[in-house]
N, C-alpha and C positions, 0 to 999 in steps of 0.2 A: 940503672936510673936512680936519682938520686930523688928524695922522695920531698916534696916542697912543704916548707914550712910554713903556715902562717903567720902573718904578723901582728906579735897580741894586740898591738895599737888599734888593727884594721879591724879583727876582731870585735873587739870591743864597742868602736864606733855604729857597728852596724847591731849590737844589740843595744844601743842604747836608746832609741826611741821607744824602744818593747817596754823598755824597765820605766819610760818616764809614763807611758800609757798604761801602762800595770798600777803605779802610783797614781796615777790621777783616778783611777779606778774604783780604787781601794779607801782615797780622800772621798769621795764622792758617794760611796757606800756607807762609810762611818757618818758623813756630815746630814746622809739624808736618815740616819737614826736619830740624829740628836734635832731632826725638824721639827718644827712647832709649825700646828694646827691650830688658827685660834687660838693663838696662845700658850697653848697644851702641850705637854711634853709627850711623847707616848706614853709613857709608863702612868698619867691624869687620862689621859684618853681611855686606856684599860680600864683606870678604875671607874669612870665616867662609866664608861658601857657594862661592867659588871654594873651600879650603883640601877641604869635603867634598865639592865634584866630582874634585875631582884624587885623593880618595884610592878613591874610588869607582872611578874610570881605572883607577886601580893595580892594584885587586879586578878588575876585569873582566879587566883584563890577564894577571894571574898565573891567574883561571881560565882562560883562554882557553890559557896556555902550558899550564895541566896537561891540561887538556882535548888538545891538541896529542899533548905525551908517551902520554897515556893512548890515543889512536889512534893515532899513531905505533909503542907497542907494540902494538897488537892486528894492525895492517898486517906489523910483521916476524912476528908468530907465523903468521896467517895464511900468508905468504909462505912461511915454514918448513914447513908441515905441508905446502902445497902444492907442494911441492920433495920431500918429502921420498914425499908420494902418489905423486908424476910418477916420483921414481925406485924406487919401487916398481911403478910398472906398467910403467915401462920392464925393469926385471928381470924381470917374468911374464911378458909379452909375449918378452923374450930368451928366458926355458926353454920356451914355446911354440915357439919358430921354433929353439929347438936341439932339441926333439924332435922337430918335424915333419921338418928336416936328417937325425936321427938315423935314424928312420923311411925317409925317403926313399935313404939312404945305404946302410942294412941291404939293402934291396927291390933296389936297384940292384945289390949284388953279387952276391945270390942271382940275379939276371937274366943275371951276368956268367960265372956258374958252370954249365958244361953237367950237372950232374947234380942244381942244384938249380931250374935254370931252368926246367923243367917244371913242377914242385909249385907247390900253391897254398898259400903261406904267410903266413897274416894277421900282420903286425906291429905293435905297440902299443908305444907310449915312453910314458913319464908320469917327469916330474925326470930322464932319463935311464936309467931300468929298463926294460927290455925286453922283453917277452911274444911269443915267438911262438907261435901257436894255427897247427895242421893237421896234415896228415899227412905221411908220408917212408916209400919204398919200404923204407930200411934201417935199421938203426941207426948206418952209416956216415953215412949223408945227413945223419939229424936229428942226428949231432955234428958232420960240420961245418958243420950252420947255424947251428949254437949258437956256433961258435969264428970263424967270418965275423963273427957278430954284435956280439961280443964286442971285435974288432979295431978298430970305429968307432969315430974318437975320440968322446969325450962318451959314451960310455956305462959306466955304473955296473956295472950287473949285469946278466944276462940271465937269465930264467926260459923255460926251453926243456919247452912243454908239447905238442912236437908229439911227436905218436902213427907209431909203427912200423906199415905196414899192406903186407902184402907186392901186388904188382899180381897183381891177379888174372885 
């Protein structure tokens, strides 16, 4: 058998619609590169859209610093009031322990004192004021608990409400 030749003619003719579909293809490719958007070529489009990312940056940026400042000041106020609490409880805590001092100091001389060291003399400080509540043999006694009392440093005033009770 003899083996059949094609004929380039025929050939040809039947790839030639492939190659003008391939071209048209390929025209249509390139021409939608070189399209204009508004005007814009691609290549102003890119830069368009880096130009409104970068200002976008800027915007996030400048809030992010105000945001910064605006915690930044809320941490110093914070900071301040919590300074400012701490030496306030440091000062109450101090007239606590100067009146209990106070308290403790009073109680101690009347201990130290043979005519008052007997007597049960309740004493009370509050800001450094003085209360003493009970009783006293004389009216000598209960002046000088009042004048011992009085002697303590840190103390204000003294309210001498003990009672004259002779022993019976």
């Amino acid at each position: 058998m003899i083996p059949k030749i094609p004929n380039p003619s025929r050939a040809g003719h039947a790839l030639r619609p492939l190659a003008v579909l391939g071209a048209l293809s390929v025209a249509l490719a390139l021409s939608a590169c070189n399209k204009q958007d508004d005007g814009k070529t691609a290549g102003q489009q890119l830069d368009s859209a880096i130009a409104k990312t970068e200002e976008a940056a800027a915007q996030a940026k400048a809030k992010a610093a105000s945001e910064m400042a605006s915690a930044g000041t809320a941490m110093k106020n914070a900071t301040q009031s919590a300074e400012a609490s701490g030496k306030d409880m440091a000062a109450k805590a101090g007239e606590k322990i100067d009146d209990l001092t106070i308290t403790t100091t009073v109680t101690a001389g009347f201990a130290k004192d043979p005519d008052l060291s007997v007597l049960k003399i309740n004493v009370d400080t509050r800001n450094g004021a003085v209360t003493l509540n009970g009783s006293a043999p004389t009216a000598a006694a209960r002046d000088k608990a009042g004048t011992l009392a009085k002697e303590v440093k840190g103390v204000n005033s003294v309210d001498n409400k003990l009672v004259v009770k002779a022993a019976g």
